[in-house]
C-alpha positions as CSV (number, residue, x, y, z in Angstrom):
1,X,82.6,160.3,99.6
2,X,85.6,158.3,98.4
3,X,85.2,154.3,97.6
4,X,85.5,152.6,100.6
5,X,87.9,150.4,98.9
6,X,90.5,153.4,97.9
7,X,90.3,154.2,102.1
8,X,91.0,150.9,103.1
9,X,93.9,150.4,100.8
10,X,95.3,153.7,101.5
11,X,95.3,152.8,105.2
12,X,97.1,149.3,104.3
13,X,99.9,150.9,102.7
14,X,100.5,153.5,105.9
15,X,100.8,150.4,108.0
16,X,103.5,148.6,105.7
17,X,105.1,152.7,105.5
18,X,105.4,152.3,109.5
19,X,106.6,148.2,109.5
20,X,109.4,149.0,106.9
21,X,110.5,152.5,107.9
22,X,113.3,151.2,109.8
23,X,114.7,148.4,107.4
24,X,114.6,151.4,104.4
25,X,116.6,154.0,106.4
26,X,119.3,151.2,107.1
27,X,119.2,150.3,103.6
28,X,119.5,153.4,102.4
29,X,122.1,154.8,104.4
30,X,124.5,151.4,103.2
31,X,123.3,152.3,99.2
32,X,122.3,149.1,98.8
33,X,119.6,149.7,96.7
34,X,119.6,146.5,95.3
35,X,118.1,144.7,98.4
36,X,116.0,148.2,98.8
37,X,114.5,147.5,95.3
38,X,113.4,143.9,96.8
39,X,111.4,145.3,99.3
40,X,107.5,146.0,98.6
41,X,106.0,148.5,96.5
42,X,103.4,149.9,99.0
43,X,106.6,150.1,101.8
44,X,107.8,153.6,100.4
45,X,105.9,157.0,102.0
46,X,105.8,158.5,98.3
47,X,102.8,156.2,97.4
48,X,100.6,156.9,100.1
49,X,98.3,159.9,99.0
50,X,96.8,162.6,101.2
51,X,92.9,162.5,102.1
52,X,90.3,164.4,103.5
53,X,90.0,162.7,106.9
54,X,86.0,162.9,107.1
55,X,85.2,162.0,103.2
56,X,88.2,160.2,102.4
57,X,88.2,162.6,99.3
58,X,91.6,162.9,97.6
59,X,91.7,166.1,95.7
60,X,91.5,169.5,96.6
61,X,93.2,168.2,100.1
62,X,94.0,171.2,102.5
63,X,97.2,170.1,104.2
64,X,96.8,172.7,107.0
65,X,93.3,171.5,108.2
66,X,93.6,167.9,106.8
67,X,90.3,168.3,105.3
68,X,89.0,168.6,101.4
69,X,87.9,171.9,100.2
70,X,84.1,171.0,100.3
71,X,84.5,169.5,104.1
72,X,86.6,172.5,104.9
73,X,84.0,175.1,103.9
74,X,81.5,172.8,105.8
75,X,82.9,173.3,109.0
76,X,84.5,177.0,108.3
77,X,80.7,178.3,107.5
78,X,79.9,176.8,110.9
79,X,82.3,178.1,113.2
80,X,83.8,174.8,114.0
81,X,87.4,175.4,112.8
82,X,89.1,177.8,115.0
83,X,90.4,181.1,113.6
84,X,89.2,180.6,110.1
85,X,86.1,182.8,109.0
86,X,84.1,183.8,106.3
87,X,85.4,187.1,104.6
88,X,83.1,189.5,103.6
89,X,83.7,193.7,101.9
């Protein structure tokens, strides 16, 4: 499990991402990357990092399934994730 701390300020930044997504497209499509530059840090979508939705977990993140490998093979060796199972020869 992931710091509760690294969750929380993960979420923060994909609620300034959303409140500023509007103002960056406008700026951007003017080039006036000077007044882009004076917006904040957290405000641009390649600073938010993917995790695993149950752990929180940031590495080994499975895009498809939104899940880390060790949540992933949780639920795959259960049955729970459809049209995913265990291979066997």
């Amino acid at each position: 499990m992931a710091k509760k701390s690294l969750i929380v300020k993960d979420e923060k930044r994909m609620k300034m991402i959303a409140k500023y997504e509007k103002k960056r497209a406008e700026l951007k499509e003017l080039g006036d990357f000077d007044a882009l530059h004076q917006l904040p840090r957290n405000s641009s979508p390649t600073r938010r990092t993917n995790r695993c939705s149950q752990t929180g977990r940031a590495r080994s993140y499975m895009r498809q399934f939104g899940l880390s490998r060790i949540a992933f093979r949780e639920h795959a060796s259960k049955g729970e994730i459809p049209g995913v199972t265990k291979s066997s020869w």
